[in-house]
C-alpha positions as CSV (number, residue, x, y, z in Angstrom):
1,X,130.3,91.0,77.0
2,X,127.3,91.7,75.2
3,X,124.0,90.2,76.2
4,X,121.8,87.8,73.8
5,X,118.1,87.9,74.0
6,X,117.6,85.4,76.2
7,X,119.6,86.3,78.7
8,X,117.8,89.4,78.6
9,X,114.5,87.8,79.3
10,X,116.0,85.9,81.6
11,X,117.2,88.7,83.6
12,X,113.8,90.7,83.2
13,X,112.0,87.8,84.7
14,X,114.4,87.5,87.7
15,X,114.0,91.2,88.1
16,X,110.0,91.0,88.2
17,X,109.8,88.0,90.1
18,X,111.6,89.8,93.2
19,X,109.8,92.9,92.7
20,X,106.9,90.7,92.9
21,X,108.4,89.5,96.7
22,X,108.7,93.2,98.0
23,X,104.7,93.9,97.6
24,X,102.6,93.6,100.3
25,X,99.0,93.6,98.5
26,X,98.2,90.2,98.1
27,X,96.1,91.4,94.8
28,X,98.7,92.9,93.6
29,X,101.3,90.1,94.4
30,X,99.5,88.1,92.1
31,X,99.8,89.8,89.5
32,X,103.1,91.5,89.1
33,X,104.2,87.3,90.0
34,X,101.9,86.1,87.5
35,X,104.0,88.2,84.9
36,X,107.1,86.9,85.6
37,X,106.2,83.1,86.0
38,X,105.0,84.0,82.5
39,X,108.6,85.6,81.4
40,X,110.5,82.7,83.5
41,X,107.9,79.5,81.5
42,X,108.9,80.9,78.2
43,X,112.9,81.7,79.0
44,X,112.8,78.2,80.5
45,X,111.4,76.4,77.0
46,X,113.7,78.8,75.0
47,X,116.8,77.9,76.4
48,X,115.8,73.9,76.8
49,X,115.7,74.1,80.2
50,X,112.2,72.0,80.2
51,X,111.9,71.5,84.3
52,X,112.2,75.5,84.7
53,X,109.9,75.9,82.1
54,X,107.4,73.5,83.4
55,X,107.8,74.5,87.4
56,X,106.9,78.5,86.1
57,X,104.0,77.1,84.0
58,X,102.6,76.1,87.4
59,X,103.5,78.8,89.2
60,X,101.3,80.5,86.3
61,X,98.2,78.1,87.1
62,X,98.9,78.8,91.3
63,X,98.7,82.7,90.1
64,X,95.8,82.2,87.6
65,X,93.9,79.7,90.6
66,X,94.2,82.8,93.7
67,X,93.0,85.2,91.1
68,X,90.0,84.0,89.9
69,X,88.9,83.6,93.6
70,X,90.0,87.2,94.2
71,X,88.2,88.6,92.0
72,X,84.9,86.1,91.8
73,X,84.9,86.1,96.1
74,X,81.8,87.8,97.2
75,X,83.0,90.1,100.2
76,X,80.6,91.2,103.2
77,X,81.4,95.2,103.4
78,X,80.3,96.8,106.8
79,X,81.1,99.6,108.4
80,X,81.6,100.2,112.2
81,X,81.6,104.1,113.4
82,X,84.0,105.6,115.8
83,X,83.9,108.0,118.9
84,X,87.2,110.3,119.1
85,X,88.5,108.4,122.1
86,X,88.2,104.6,121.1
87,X,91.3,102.8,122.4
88,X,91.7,101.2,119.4
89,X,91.1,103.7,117.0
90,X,94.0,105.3,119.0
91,X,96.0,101.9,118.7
92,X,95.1,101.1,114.9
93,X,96.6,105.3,114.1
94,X,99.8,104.8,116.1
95,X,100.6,101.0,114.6
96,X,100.1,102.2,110.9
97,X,101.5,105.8,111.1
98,X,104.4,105.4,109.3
99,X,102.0,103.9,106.5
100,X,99.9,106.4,106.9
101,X,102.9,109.4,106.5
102,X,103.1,108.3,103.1
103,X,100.0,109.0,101.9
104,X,99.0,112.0,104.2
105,X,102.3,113.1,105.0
106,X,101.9,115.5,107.8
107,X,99.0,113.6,109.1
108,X,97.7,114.4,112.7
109,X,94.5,113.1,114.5
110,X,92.0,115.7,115.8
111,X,88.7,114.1,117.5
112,X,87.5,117.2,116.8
113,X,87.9,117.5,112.8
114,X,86.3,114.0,112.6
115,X,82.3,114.0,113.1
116,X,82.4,110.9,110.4
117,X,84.4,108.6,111.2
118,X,84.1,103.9,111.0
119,X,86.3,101.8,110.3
120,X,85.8,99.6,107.0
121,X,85.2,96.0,107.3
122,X,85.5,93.2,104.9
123,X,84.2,90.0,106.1
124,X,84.9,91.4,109.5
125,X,88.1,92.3,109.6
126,X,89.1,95.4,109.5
127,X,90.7,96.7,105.6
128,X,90.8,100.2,106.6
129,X,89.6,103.7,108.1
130,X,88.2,107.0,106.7
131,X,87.6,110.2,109.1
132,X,86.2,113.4,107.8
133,X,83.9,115.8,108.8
134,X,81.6,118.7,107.5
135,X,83.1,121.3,105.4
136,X,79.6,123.2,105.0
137,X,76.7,122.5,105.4
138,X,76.5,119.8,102.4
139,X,80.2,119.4,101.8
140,X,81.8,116.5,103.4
141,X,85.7,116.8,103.6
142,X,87.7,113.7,103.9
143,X,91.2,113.6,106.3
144,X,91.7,110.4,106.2
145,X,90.7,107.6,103.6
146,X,93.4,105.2,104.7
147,X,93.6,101.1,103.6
148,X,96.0,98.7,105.2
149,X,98.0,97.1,102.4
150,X,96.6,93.7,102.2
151,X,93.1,95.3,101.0
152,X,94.5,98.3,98.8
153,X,92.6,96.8,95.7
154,X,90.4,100.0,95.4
155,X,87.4,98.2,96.6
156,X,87.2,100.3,99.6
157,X,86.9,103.4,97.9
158,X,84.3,101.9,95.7
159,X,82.2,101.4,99.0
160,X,82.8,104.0,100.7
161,X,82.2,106.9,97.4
162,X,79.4,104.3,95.8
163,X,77.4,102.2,98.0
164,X,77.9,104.9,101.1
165,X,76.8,107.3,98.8
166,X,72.8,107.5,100.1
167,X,73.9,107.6,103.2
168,X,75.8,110.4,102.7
169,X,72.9,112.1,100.9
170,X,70.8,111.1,103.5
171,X,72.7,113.2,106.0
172,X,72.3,116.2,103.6
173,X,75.6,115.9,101.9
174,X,75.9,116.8,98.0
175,X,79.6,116.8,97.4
176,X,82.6,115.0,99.0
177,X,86.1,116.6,98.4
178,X,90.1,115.5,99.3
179,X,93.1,117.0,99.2
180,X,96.0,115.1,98.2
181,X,99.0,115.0,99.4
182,X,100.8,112.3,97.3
183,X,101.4,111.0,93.8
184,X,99.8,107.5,95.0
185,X,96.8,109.2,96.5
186,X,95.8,111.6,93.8
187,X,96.0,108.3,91.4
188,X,93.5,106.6,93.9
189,X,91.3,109.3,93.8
190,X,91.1,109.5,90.1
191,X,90.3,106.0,89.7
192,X,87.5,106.1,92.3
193,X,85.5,108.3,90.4
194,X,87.6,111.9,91.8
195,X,87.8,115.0,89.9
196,X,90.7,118.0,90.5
197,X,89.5,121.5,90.2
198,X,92.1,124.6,89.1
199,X,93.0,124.7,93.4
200,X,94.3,121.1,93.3
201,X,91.0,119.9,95.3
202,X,89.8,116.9,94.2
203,X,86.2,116.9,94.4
204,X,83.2,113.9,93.6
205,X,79.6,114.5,93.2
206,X,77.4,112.9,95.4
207,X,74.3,113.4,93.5
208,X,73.6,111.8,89.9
């Protein structure tokens, strides 16, 4: 039996909608939801079904509502450094490993190998973690740049890489650099400002 159009967009819609349910970033969520409320309104008027088309229009406005106070909340960021042995450094590794094995597959905590190391913060809580240590002298090499999923928005990176970046200098640094490991990860550090040289490093410039 062949297919019309409508059931078509009707099938796309159902599709997106429980893709939207299977992602945990709440920014994210949003949007891919937003899509297919969108896809679900319009099926809904097409076919004359008026309440399904009315109940996705608000599901729209919910979506359109949680965005706009995403995206227009002003967020304290703050970070809090780390000894080697904090308990719950220890704890926070261990609970998200298996989140963590996708990004940095192979991933395996040396005190050591980290001489800068905090914990992000967002209004207190705790969005993520990033470890590294000193390559050379003014080269700072990152291990571990890891957000939990509720906060992977790419705002962490853009505090950590732009308004860390005195800091950094500060502590005599000139040049930050990442390997990565991952499709996902390589993507994130493109979009935070990340350059790849001809050895697959990815490399950012500290200094303007």
């Amino acid at each position: 039996m062949e297919l019309d159009l409508l059931q078509i967009i009707g099938y796309i819609a159902s599709v997106i909608i429980a893709l939207s349910m299977t992602i945990n970033s709440i920014v994210k969520f949003r949007w891919v939801n937003l899509i297919g409320a969108i896809t679900f309104s319009t099926y809904g008027f097409l076919i004359g079904a008026t309440p399904v088309g009315f109940l996705n229009g608000f599901i729209v406005s919910v979506d359109l509502f949680y965005l706009y106070r995403i995206y227009s909340k002003i967020e304290l960021f703050d970070t809090l450094e780390i000894r080697g042995d904090n308990k719950y450094l220890i704890k926070f590794l261990k609970f998200h490993d298996k989140e963590i094995q996708k990004f940095f597959p192979g991933f395996s905590y040396k005190a050591e190998m980290n001489t800068i190391s905090f914990f992000v913060l967002r209004n207190m809580a705790v969005a993520g973690i990033f470890l590294a240590h000193k390559e050379n002298d003014d080269v700072l090499k990152v291990g571990l740049d890891y957000v939990v999923p509720e906060y992977r928005d790419h705002k962490n990176g853009k505090f950590i890489y732009h308004r860390l970046r005195q800091s950094f200098l500060d502590k005599g640094l000139k040049k930050v650099i990442a390997s990565a490991h991952s499709k996902k990860h390589a993507k994130y550090l493109k979009k935070i400002g990340f350059n790849e040289n001809k050895k697959g490093v990815f490399e950012k410039a500290l200094k303007s």
